[in-house]
C-alpha atoms as one frame of an Amber mdcrd trajectory, in Angstrom:
protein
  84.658 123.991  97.584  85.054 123.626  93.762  88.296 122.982  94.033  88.545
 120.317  96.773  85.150 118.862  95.173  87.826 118.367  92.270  90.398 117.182
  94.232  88.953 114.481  95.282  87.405 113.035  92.097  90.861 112.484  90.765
  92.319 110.985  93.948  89.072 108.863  93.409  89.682 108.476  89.779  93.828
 107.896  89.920  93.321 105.177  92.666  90.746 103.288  90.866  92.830 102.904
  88.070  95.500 101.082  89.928  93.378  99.001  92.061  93.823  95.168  91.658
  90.421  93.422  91.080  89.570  89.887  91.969  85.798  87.965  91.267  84.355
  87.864  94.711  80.794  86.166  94.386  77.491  86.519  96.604  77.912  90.635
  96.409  74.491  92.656  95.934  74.091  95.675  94.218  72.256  98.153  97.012
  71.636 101.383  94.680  73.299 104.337  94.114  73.241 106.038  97.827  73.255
 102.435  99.500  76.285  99.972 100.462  77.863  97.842 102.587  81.532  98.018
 102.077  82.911  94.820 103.540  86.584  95.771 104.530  89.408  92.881 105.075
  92.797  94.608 106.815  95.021  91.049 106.070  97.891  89.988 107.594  99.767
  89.286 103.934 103.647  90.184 104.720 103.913  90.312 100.662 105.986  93.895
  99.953 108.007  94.051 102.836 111.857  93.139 102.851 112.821  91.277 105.781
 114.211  94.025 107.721 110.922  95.987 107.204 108.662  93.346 108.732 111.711
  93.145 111.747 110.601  97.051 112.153 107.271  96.669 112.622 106.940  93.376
 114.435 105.348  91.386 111.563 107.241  87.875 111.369 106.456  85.451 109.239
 102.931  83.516 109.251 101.275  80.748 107.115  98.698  81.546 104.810  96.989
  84.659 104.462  94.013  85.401 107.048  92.171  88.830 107.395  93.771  90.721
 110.634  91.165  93.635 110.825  87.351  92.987 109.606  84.212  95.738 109.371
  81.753  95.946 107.724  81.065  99.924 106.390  77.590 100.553 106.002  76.549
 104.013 103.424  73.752 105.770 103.795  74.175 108.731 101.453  76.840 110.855
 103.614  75.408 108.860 106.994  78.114 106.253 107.757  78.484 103.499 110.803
  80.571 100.887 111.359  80.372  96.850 112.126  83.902  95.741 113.505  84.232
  91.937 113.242  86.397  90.353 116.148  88.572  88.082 113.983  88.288  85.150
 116.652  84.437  85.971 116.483  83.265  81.743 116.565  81.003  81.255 113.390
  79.359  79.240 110.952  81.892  79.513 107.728  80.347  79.532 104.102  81.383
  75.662 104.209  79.418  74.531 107.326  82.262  74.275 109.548  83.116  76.013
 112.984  85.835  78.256 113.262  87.282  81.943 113.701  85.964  84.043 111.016
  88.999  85.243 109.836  89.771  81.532 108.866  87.167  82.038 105.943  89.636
  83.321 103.970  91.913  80.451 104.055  88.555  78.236 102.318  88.115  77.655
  98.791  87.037  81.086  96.968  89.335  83.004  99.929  86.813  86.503  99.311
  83.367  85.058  98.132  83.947  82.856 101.235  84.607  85.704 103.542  81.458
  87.711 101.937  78.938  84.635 102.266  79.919  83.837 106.278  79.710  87.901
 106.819  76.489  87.971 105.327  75.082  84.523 106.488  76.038  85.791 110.430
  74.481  89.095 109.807  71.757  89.056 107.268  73.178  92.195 105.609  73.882
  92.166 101.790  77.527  93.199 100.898  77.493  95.462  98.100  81.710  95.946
  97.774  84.666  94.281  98.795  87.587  96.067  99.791  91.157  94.451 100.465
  94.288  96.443 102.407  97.199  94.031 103.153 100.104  95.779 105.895 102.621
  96.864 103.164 100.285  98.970 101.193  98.565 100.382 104.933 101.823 101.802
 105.590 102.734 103.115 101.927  99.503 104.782 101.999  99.753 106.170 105.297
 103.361 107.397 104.680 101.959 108.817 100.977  99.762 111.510 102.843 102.172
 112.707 104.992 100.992 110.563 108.412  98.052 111.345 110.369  97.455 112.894
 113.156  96.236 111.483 116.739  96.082 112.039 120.065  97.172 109.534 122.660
  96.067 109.562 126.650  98.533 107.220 127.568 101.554 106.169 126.108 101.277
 102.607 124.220 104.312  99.499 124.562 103.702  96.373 123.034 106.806  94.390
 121.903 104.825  92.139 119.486 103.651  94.628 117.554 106.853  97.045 117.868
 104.828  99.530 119.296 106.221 102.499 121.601 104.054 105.534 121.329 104.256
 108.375 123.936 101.493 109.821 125.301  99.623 113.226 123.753  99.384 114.902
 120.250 101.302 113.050 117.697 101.869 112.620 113.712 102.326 108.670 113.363
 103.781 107.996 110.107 103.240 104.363 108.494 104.979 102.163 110.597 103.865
 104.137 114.037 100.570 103.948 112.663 100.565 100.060 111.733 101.338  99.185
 115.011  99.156 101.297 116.630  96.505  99.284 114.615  97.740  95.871 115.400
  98.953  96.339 119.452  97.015  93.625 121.476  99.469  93.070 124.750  97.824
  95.845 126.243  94.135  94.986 126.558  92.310  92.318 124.641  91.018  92.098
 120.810  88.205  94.340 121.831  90.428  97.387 122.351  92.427  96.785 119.321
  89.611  96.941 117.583  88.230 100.220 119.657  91.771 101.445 118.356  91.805
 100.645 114.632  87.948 102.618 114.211  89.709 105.751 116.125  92.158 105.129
 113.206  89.910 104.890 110.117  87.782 108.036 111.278  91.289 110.043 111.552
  92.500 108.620 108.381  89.225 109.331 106.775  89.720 113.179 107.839  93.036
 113.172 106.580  92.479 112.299 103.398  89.974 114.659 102.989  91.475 117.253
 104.345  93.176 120.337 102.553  96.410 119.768 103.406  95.827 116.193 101.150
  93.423 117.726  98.720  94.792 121.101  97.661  98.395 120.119  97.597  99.443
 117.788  93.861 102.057 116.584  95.689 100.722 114.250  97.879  97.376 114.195
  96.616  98.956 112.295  93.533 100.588 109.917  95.865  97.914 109.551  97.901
  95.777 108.028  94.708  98.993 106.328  93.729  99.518 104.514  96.653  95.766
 104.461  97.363  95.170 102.388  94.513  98.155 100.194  94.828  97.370  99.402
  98.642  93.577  98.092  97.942  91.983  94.793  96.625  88.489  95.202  94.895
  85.617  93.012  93.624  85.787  93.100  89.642  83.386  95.623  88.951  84.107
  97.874  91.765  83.694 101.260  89.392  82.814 104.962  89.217  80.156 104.820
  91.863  81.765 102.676  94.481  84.314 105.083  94.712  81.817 108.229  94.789
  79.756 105.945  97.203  83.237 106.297  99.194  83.978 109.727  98.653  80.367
 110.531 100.557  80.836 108.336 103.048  84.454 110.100 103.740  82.291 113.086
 104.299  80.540 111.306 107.447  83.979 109.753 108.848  84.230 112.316 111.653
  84.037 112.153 115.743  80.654 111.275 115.368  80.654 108.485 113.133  78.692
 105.367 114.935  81.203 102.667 115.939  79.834  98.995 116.984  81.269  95.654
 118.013  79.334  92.038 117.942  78.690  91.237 121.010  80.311  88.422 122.052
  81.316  86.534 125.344  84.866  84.659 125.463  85.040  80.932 125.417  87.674
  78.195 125.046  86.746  76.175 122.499  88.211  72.806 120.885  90.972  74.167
 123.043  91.579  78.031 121.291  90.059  81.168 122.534  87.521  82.128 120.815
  84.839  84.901 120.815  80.796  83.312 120.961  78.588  85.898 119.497  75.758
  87.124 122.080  72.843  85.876 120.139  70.242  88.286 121.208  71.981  91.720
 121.454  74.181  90.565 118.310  71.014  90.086 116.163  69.646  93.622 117.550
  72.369  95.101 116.311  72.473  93.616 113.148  68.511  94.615 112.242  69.701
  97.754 113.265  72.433  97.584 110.094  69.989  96.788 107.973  67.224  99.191
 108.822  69.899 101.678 108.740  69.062 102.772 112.386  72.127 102.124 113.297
  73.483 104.979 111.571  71.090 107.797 113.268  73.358 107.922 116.650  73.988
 111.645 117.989  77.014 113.458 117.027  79.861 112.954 118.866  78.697 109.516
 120.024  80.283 105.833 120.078  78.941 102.615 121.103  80.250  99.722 121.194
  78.238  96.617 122.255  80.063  94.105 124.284  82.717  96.561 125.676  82.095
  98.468 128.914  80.039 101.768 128.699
């Protein structure tokens, strides 16, 4: 245990070291056992050739808005998480109405993205944590895939996806558009998708075959590092804050969704937030209730049971 204990504080320490840091404002310091990790998965194409975004479906867009958005909320090794629809409707940090992934594209791009998420919410964001598709798939690729079971097979031209059915090693690529497939269902179940993701990726990386083995443990933090975005002083104890929260990224990590209804509005599709069950759930974030669910369980509010 030593030795993997080890492990990981130098995957922790390598990748911190090559993390790029922008100032993100309106962050709150929660304590030493407390956060909540906002987490932006954007659709930047920046690091692929053209021929590499041909492979996994990702043509060109304008701007840069964020693709995949949860919140990660820390209690000591207790972890849940807050998926944010991207075409959730909301009140941006500049008074407008619009898709909350737009806040990025507002002045301040990050501190924007942090006040909205905490304005709609109530919650204080402690960290916040930037993975654009290039560095997802480096990553990914850097600890040798990961490893997930599939109970039908997946086809979705948009995102490049074709995934058989059962027990498979996806490597970056397979993996990336696994994450971003939405022909097949609705933005609901591509979100349902990318948290079965994170909790397998979370095992991986803390799993022996990362942590006792130099080779790819060093280009896991390499490429770790390289593939996030982080407020300035995102230090030391963010990353142990992390590393315990890793710990808690199993089968039975609570999983949640904002409620929301679907609506057309100003002519786009958007997703309304259920005002009641939507603030229910997030007191329950900030009591830290939330993150007392059963083993084994998953709920996600607004999706069928």
């Amino acid at each position: 245990m030593l030795v993997v204990a080890l492990a990981a504080a130098a995957l922790m320490a390598t990748a911190l070291l090559r993390m790029d840091r922008v100032d993100v404002d309106g962050l709150t310091w929660m304590g030493p056992t407390q956060a909540n990790v906002l987490v932006a998965g954007t659709d930047a194409r920046e690091g692929f050739t053209d021929d590499q975004a041909a492979e996994i479906g990702a043509g060109e867009v304008e701007g840069e808005r964020a693709d995949t958005l949860f919140i990660m909320a820390v209690d000591g090794t207790d972890v849940g998480v807050l998926a944010l629809p991207r075409d959730l409707y909301v009140t941006l940090c500049d008074g407008t109405q619009g898709r909350i992934n737009a806040a990025t594209t507002r002045p301040g791009g990050p501190s924007c993205l942090v006040q909205t998420v905490s304005d709609l919410t109530g919650l204080r964001i402690s960290h916040y944590l930037e993975l654009d598709l290039a560095g997802f798939v480096d990553l990914v690729d850097a600890i040798g895939g990961v490893e997930m079971t599939l109970d039908e097979p997946i086809r979705d031209e948009r995102a490049n996806a074709d995934l058989p059915a059962g027990r498979q090693r996806m490597d970056g690529a397979e993996a990336l558009s696994f994450v971003r497939v939405r022909a097949i269902d609705d933005d609901l179940g591509r979100i349902g998708r990318q948290q079965e993701f994170v909790q397998a990726l979370g095992r991986e990386l803390m799993s022996p075959s990362v942590l006792l083995n130099p080779v790819r443990l060093g280009r896991a933090a390499w490429e770790g590092g390289d593939a996030l975005v982080v407020n300035r002083w995102f230090g030391p104890l963010g990353t142990a804050q992390l590393g315990l929260a890793s710990r808690g990224m199993g089968e039975g990590m609570p999983s949640y969704i904002v409620p929301s209804t679907p609506q057309t509005i100003g002519g786009a599709a958007v997703l309304v937030p259920e005002q009641g069950p939507a603030g229910e759930l997030f007191a329950s974030f900030r009591d830290r209730s939330a993150l007392d669910e059963e083993p084994g369980e998953t709920t996600l509010p607004g999706a069928d049971p």
